[in-house]
PAZAPA-4460 file (N, C-alpha, C; in steps of 0.05 Angstrom, whole numbers, plus 32768, in hexadecimal, padded with zeros to 4 digits):
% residues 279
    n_x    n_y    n_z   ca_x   ca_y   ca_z    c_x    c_y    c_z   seq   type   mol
   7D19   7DAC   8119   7D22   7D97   8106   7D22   7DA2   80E9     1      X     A
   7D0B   7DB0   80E8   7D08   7DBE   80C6   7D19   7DD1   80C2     2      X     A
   7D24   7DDF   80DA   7D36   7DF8   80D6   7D52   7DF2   80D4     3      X     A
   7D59   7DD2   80DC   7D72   7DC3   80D1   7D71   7DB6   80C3     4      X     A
   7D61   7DAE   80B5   7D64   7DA1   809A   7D64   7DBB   807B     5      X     A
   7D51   7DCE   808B   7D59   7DE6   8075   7D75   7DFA   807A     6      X     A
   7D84   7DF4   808A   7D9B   7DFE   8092   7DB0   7DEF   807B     7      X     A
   7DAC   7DDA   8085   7DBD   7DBF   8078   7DB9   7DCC   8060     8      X     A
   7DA8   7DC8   8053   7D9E   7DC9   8033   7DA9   7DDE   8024     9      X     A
   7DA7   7DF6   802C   7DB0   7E13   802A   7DD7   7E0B   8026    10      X     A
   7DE3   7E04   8040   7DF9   7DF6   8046   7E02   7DEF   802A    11      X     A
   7DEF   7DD3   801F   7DF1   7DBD   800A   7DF4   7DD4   7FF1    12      X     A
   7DE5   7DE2   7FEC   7DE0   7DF2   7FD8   7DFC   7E04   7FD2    13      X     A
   7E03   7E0B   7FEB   7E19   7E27   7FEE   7E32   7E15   7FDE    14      X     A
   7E32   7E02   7FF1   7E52   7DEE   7FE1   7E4E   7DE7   7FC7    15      X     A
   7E35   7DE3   7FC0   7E39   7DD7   7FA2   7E3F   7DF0   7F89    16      X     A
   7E2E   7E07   7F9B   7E37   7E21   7F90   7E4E   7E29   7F8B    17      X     A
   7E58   7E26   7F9E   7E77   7E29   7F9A   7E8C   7E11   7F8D    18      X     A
   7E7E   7DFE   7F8C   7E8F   7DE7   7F7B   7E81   7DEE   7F5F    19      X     A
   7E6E   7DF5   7F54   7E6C   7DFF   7F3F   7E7E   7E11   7F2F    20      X     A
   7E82   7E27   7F41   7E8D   7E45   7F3E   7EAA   7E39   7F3D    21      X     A
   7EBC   7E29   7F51   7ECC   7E1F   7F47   7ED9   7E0A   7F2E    22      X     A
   7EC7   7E03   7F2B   7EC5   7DED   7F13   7EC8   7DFE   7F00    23      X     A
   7EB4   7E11   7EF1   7EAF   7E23   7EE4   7EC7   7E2D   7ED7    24      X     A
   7ED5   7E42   7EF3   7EF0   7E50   7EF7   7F0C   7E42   7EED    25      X     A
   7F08   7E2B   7EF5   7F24   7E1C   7EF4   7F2B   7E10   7ED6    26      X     A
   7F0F   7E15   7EC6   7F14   7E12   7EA7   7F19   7E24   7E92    27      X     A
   7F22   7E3E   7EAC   7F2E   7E4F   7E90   7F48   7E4A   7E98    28      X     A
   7F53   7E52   7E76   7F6E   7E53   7E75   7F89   7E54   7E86    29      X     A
   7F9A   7E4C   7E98   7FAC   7E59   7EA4   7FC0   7E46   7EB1    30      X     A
   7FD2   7E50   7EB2   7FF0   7E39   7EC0   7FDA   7E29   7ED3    31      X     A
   7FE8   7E16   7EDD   7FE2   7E03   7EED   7FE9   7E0E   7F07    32      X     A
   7FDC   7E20   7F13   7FF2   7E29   7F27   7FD6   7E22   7F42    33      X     A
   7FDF   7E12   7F56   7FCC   7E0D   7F69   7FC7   7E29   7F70    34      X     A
   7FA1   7E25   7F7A   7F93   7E3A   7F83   7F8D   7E50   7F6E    35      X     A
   7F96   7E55   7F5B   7F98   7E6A   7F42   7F7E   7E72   7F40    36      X     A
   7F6A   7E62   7F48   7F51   7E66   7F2E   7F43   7E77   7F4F    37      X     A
   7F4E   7E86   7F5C   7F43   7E94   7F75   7F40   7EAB   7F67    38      X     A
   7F52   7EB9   7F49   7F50   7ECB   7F46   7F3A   7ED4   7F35    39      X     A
   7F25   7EC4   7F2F   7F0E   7EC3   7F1E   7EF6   7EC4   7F2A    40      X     A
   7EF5   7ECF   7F43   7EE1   7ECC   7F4C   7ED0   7EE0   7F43    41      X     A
   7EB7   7EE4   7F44   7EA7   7EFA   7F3D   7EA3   7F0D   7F55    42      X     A
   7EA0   7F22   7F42   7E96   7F33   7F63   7E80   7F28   7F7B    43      X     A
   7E8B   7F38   7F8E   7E7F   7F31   7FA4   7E61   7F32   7FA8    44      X     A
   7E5D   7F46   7F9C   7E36   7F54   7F8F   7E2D   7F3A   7F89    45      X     A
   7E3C   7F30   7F7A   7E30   7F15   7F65   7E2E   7EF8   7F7F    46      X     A
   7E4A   7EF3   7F82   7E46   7EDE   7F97   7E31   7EE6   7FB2    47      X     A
   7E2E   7F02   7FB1   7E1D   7F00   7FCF   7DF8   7EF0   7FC8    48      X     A
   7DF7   7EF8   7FA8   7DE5   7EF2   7FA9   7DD5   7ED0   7FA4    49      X     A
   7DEC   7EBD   7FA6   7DF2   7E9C   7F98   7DF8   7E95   7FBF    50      X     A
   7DF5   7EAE   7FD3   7E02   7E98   7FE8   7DEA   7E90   7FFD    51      X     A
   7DCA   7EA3   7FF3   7DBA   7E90   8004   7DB4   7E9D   801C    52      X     A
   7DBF   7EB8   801D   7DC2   7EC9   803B   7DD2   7EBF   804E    53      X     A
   7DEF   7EA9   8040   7E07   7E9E   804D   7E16   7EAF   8037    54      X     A
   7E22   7ECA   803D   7E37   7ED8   8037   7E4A   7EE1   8046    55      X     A
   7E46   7EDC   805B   7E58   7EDA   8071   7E6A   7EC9   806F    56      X     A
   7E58   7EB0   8070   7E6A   7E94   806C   7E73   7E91   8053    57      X     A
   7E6F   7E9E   8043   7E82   7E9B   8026   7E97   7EAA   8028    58      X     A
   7E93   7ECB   8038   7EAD   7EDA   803B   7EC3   7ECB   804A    59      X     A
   7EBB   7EBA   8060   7ECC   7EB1   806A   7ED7   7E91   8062    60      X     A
   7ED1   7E87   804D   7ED7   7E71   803E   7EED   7E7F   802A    61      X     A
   7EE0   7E91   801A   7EF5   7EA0   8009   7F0A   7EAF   801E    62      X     A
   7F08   7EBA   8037   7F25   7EC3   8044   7F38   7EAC   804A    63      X     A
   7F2B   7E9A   8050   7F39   7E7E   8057   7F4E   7E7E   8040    64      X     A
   7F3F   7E7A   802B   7F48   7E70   800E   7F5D   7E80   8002    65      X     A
   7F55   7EA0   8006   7F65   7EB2   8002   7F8D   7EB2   8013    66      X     A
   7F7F   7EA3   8023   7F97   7EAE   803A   7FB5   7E8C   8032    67      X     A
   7FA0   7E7F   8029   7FB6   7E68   8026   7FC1   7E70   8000    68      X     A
   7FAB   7E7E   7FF6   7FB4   7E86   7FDB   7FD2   7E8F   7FDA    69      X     A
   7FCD   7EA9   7FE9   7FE7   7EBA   7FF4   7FFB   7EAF   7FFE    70      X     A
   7FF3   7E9F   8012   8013   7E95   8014   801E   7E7A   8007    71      X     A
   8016   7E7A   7FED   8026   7E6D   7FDE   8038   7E74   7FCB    72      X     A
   804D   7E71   7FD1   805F   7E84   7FC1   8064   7E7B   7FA5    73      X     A
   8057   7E60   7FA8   8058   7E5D   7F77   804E   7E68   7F6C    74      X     A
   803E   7E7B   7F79   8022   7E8A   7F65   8031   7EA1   7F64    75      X     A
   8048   7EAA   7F4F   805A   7EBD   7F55   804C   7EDE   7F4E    76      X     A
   802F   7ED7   7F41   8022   7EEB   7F39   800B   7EF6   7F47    77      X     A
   8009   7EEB   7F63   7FEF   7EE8   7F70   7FE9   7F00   7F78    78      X     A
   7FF7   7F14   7F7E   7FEB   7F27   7F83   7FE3   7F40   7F69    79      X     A
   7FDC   7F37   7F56   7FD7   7F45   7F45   7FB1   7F42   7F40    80      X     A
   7FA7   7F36   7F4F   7F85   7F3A   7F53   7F83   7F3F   7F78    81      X     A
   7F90   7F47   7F82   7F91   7F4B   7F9F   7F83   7F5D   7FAC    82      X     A
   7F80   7F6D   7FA3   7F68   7F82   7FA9   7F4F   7F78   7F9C    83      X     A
   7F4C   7F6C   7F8E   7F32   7F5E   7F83   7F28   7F4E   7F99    84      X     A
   7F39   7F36   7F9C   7F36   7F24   7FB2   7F23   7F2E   7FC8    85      X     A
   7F39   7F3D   7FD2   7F27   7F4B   7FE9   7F16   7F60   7FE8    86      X     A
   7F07   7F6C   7FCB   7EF2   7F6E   7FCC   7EE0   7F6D   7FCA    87      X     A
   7EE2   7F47   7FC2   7ED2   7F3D   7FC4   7EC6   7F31   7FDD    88      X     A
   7EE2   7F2D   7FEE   7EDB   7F2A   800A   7EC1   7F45   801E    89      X     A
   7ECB   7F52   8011   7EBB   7F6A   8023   7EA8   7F75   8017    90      X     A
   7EA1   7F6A   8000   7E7D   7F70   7FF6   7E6C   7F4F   8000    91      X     A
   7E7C   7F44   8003   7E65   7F29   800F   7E6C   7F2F   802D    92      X     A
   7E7C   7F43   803C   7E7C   7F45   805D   7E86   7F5F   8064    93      X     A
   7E7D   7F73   805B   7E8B   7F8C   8060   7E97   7F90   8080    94      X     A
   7E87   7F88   8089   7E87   7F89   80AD   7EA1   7F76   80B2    95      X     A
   7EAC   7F5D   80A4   7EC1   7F48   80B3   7EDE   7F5E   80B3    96      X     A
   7EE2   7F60   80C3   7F05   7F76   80D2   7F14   7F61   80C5    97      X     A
   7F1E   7F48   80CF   7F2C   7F36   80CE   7F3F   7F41   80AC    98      X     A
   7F2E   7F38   8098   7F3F   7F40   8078   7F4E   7F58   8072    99      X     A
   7F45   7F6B   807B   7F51   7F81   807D   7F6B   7F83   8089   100      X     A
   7F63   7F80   80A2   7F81   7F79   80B2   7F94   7F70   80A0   101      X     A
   7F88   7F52   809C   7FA0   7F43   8090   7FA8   7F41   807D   102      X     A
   7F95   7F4E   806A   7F96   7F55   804D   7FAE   7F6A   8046   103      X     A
   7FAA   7F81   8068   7FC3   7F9A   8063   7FDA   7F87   8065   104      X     A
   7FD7   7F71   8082   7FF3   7F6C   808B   8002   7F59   806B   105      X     A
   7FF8   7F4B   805C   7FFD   7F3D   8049   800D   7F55   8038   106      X     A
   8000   7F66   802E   8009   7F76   801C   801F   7F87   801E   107      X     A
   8026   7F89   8040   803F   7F8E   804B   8058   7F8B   804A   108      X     A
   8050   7F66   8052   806A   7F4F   805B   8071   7F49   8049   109      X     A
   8054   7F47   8029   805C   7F25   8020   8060   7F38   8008   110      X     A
   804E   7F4B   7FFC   8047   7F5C   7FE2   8066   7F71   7FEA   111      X     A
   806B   7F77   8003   8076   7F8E   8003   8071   7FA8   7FF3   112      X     A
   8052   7FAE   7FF1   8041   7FBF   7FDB   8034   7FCE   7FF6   113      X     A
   8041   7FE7   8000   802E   7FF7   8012   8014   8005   8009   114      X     A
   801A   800A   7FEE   8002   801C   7FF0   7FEA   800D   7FE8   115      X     A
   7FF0   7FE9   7FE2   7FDF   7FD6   7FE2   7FCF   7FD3   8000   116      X     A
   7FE2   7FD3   8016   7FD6   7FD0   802D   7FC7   7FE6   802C   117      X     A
   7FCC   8002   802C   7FBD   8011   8035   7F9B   8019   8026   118      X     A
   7F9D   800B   8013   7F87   8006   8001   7F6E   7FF8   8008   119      X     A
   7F80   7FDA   801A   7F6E   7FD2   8027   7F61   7FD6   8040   120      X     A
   7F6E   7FE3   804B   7F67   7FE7   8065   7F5C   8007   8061   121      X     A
   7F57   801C   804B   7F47   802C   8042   7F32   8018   8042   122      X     A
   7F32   8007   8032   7F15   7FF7   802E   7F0F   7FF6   8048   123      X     A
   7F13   7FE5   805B   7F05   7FE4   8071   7F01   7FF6   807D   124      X     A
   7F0C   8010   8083   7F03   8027   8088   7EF0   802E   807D   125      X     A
   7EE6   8030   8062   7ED0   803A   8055   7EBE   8025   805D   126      X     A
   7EBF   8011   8060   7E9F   7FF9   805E   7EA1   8003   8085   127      X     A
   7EAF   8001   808F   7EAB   8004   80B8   7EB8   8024   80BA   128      X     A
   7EAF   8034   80BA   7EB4   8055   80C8   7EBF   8050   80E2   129      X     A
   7EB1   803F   80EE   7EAC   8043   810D   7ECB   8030   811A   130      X     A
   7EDB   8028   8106   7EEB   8016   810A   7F09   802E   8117   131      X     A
   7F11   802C   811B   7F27   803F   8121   7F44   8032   811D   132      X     A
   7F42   8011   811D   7F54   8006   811C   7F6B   8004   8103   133      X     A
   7F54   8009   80EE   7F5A   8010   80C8   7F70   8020   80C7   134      X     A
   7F62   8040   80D3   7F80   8056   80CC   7F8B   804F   80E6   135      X     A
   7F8E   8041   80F8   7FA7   804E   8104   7FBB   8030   80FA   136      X     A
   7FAD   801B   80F2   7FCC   8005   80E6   7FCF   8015   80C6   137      X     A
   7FBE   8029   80BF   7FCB   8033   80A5   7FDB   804B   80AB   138      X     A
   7FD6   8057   80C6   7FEB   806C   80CE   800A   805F   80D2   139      X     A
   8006   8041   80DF   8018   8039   80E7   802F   802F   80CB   140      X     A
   8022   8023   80B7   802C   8018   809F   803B   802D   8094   141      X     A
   8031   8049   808E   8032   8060   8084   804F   806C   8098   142      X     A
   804E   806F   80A9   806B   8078   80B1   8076   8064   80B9   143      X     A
   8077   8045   80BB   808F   8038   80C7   809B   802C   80B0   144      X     A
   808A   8027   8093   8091   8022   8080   8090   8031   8067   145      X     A
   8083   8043   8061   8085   8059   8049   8097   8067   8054   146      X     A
   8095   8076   8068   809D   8096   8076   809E   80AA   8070   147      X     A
   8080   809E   8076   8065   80BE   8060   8059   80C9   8079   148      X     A
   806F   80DD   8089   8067   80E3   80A6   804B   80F3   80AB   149      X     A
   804A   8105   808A   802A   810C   808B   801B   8100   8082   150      X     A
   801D   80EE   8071   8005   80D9   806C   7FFB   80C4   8084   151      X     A
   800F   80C0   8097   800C   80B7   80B1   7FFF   80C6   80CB   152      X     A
   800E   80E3   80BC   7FF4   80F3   80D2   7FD3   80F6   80CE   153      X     A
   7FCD   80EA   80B0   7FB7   80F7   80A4   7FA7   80D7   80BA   154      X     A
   7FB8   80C4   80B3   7F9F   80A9   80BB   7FA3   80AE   80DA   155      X     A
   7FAE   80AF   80E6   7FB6   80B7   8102   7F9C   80C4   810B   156      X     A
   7F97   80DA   8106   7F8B   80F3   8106   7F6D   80EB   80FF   157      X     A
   7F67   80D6   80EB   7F4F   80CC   80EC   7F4A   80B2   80F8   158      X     A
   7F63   80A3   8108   7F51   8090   811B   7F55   8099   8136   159      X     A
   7F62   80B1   813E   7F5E   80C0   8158   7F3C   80CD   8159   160      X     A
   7F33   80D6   814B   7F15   80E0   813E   7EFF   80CC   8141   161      X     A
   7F03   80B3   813F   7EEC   809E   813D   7EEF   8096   8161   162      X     A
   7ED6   809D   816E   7ECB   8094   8186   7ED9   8074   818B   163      X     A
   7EE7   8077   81A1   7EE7   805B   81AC   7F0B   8058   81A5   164      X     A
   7F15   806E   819B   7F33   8067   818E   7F45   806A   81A5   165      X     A
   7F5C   805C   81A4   7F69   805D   81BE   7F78   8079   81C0   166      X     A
   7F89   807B   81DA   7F8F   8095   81DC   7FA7   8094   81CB   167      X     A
   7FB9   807D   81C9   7FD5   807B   81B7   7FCB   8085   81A2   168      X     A
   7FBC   808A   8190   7FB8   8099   8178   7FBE   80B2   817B   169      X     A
   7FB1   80C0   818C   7FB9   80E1   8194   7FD2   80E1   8195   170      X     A
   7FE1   80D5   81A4   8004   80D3   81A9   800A   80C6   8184   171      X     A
   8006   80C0   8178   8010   80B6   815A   8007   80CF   8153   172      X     A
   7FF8   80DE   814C   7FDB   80ED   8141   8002   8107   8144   173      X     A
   8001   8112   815F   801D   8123   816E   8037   8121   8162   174      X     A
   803B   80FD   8165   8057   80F9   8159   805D   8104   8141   175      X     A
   804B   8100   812F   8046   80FC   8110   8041   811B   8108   176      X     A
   8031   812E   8115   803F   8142   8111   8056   815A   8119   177      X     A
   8062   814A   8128   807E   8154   812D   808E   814E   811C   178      X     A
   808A   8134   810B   80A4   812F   80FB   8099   813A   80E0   179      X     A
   807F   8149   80DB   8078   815D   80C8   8079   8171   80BF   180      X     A
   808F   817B   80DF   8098   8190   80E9   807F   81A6   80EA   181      X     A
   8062   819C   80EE   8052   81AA   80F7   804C   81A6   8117   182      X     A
   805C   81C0   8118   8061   81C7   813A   804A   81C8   814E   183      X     A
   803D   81E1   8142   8030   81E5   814A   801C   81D3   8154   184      X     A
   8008   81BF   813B   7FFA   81A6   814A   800B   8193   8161   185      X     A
   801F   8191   8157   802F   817F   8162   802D   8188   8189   186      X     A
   8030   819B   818F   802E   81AA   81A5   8017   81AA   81B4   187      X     A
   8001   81B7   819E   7FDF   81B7   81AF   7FDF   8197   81B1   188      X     A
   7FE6   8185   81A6   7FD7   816B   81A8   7FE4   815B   81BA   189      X     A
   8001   8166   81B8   800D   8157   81D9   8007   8164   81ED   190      X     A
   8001   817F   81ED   7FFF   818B   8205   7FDA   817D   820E   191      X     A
   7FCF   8174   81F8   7FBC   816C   81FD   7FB9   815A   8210   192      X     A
   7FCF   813A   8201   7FCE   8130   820F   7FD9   812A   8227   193      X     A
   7FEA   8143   8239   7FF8   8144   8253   7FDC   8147   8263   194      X     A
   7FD3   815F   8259   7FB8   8164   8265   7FA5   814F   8271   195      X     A
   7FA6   8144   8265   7F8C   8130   8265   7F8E   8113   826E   196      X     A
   7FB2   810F   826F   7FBB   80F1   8276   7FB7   80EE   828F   197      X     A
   7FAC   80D3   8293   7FAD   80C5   82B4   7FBC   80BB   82B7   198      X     A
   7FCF   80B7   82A6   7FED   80A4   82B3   8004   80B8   82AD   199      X     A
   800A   80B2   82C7   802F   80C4   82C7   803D   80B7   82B4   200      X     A
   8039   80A2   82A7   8053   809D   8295   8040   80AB   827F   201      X     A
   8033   80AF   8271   8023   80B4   8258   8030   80D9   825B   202      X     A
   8025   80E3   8276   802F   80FB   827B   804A   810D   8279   203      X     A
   8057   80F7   8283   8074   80F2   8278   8083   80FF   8261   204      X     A
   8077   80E6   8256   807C   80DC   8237   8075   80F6   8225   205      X     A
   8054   8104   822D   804D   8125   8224   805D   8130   8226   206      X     A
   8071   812C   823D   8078   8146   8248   8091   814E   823A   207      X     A
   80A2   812F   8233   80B7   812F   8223   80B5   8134   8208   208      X     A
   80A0   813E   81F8   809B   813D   81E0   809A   815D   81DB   209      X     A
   8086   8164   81F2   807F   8180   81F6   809B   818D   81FD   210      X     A
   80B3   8185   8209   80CD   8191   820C   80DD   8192   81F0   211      X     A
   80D5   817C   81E3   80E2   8175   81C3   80D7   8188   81B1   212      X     A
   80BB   8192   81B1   80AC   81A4   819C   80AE   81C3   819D   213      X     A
   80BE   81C8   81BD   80C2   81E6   81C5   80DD   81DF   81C4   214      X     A
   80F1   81DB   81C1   810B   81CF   81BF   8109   81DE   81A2   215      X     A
   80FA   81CB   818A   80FC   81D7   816D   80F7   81EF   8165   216      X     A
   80E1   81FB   8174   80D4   820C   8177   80EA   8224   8178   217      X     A
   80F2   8221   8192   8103   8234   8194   811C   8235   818A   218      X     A
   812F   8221   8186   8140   821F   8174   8144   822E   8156   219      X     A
   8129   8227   814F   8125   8230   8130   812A   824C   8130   220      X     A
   811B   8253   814B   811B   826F   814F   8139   827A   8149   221      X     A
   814E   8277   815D   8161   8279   816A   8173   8276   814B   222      X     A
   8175   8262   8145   817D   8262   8120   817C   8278   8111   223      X     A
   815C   827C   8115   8157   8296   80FB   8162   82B0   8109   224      X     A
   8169   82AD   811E   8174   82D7   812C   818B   82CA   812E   225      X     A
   819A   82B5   8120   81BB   82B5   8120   81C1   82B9   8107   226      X     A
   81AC   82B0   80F3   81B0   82B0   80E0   81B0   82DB   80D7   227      X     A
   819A   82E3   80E4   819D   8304   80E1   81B5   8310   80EE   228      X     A
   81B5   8306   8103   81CF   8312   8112   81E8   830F   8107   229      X     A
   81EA   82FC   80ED   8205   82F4   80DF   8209   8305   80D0   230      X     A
   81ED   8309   80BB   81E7   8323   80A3   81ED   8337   80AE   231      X     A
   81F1   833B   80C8   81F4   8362   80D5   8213   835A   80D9   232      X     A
   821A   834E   80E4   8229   8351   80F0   8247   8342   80E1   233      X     A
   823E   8330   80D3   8255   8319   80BF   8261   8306   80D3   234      X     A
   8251   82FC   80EC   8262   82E8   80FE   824A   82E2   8110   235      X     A
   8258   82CB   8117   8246   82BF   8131   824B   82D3   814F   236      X     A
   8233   82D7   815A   8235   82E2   816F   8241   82CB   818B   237      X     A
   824E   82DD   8198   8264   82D3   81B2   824E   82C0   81BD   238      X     A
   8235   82D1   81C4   821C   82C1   81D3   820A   82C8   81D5   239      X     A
   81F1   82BF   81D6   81DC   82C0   81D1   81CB   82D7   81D7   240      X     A
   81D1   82E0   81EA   81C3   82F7   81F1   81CF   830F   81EA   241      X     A
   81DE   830D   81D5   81EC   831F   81BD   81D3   8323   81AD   242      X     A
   81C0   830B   81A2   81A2   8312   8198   8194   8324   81A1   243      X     A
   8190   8326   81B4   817E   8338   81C8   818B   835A   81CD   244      X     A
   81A7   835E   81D0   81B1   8372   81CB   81AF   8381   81B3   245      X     A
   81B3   836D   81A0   81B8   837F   818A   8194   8380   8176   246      X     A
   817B   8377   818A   815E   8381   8181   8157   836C   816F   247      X     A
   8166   8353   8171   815E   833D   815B   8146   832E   8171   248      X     A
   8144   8326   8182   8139   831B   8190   8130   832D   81AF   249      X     A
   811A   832A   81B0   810F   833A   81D1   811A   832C   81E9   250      X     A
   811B   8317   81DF   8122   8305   81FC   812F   82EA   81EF   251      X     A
   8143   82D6   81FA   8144   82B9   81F7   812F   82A4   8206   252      X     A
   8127   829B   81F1   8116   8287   81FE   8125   8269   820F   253      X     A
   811C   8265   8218   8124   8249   8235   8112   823A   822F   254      X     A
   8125   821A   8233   8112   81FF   8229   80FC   81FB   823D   255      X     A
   80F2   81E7   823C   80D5   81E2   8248   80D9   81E3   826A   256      X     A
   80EF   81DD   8275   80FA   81E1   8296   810D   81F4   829B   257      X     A
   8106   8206   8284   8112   8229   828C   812C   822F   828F   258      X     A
   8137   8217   827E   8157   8219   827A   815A   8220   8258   259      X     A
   817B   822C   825A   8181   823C   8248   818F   8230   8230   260      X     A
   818C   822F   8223   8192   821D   8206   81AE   8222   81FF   261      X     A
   81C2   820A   81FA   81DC   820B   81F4   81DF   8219   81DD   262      X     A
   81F8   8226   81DE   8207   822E   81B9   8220   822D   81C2   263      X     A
   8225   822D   81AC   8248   8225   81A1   8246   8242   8188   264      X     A
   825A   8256   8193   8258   8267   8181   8268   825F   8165   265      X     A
   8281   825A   8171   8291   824C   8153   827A   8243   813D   266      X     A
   826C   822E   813D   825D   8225   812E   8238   822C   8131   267      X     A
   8233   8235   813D   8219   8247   8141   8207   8233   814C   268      X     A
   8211   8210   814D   81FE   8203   8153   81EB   8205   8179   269      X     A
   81D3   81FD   8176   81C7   820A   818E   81B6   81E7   8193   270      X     A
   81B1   81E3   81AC   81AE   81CF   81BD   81A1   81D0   81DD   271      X     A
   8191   81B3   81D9   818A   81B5   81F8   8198   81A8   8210   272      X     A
   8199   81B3   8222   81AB   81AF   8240   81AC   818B   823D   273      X     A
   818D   817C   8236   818C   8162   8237   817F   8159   8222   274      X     A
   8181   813A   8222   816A   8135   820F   814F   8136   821B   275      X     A
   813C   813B   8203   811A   813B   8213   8116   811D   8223   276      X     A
   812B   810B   821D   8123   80F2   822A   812E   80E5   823B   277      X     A
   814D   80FE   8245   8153   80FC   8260   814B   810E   8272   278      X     A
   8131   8119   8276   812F   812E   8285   8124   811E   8297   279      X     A
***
């Protein structure tokens, strides 16, 4: 009975705290704009210490608060304390996932400000390490909406790293440096994951990536000894194994199922038999 009536009381105390802090807030200066006076809040340091060892329940009073702030679209200036907001959310709850999340997805849809999202969802990365979920929706933000293919490999690459991360990160972690045109990772880390997959489609899917990265691989090759073979000679060679004759190349390399790569001498361009994703 004494441990609910001091519950209550604590309770009684927290609300009036916060009807204070509002009262207070709403008498400075500023348009009449509903919800406005959200942007005055004091740091989180400060409110943790007015909430009674209920800072939990204040973070999640202020996300409530926060979240209907946002989507009001009269407040045509609202996101100009937005990163404040939420960090104030995450010094009274470092541990709540929830703001983060939605804090990125807000800054996405509504801010259309990426490097706002990725700010926040750094924050939650820094207060939870162990979270893995942080970089890979900031891998995801980073190339489906910047198309910052290495800044997408960098968060990729650190939520494949954190214990407990799913395997789709390794496959993002792969994608992301193929379109970096860093081959080479791109290769060990799919071939990684053929290795290691228990499902034939996942294996697959390696396998088609791994045909796409020796595809470039060798192409590039095949480019640069046409490109020499032009300097000797002032023309495109008849065919390919004109490289190999004339000491530009030891051998032609063959795509991933040991077939032999198209050219078109007219135009020098070179090609595979299929795509990696009809094989």
């Amino acid at each position: 009975m004494k441990k609910n009536v001091s519950l209550g009381l604590v309770l009684v105390l927290l609300a009036l705290s916060f009807m204070g802090l509002k009262v207070r807030i709403e008498q400075i200066p500023r348009p009449n704009v509903p919800g406005s006076s959200i942007i005055y809040l004091p740091s989180g340091k400060y409110l943790k210490m007015t909430t009674f060892g209920f800072s939990s329940l204040a973070a999640d009073l202020i996300y409530i608060w926060a979240i209907q702030y946002y989507g009001n679209t009269a407040i045509t200036d609202r996101f100009a304390y937005f990163t404040h907001i939420f960090d104030v959310i995450s010094e009274l709850d470092p541990k709540y996932i929830d703001p983060y999340e939605i804090g990125a997805l807000i800054a996405i849809y509504d801010s259309r400000d990426i490097p706002l999202a990725l700010k926040i969802l750094d924050m939650g990365l820094a207060k939870n390490p162990d979270q893995w979920i942080f970089p890979l929706e900031a891998g995801h933000y980073a190339q489906m909406y910047a198309k910052d293919y290495e800044l997408a490999k960098e968060y990729f690459k650190k939520a494949m790293d954190i214990p407990g991360a799913p395997d789709v990160a390794k496959r993002l972690y792969a994608a992301a440096s193929f379109k970096t045109l860093d081959l080479k990772t791109a290769w060990e880390t799919w071939l990684e994951v053929y290795k290691t997959a228990t499902d034939d489609q996942i294996r697959k899917i390696a396998s088609n990536h791994l045909y796409q990265v020796k595809a470039a691989v060798d192409i590039a090759a095949l480019k640069s000894a046409l490109e020499k073979y032009r300097e000797r000679f002032g023309r495109n060679p008849l065919e390919l194994e004109q490289l190999v004759r004339a000491g530009i190349l030891s051998s032609l390399p063959q795509d991933l199922d040991g077939k032999d790569y198209l050219y078109d001498p007219p135009t020098g361009e070179i090609k595979t038999q299929v795509s990696p994703w009809k094989r």
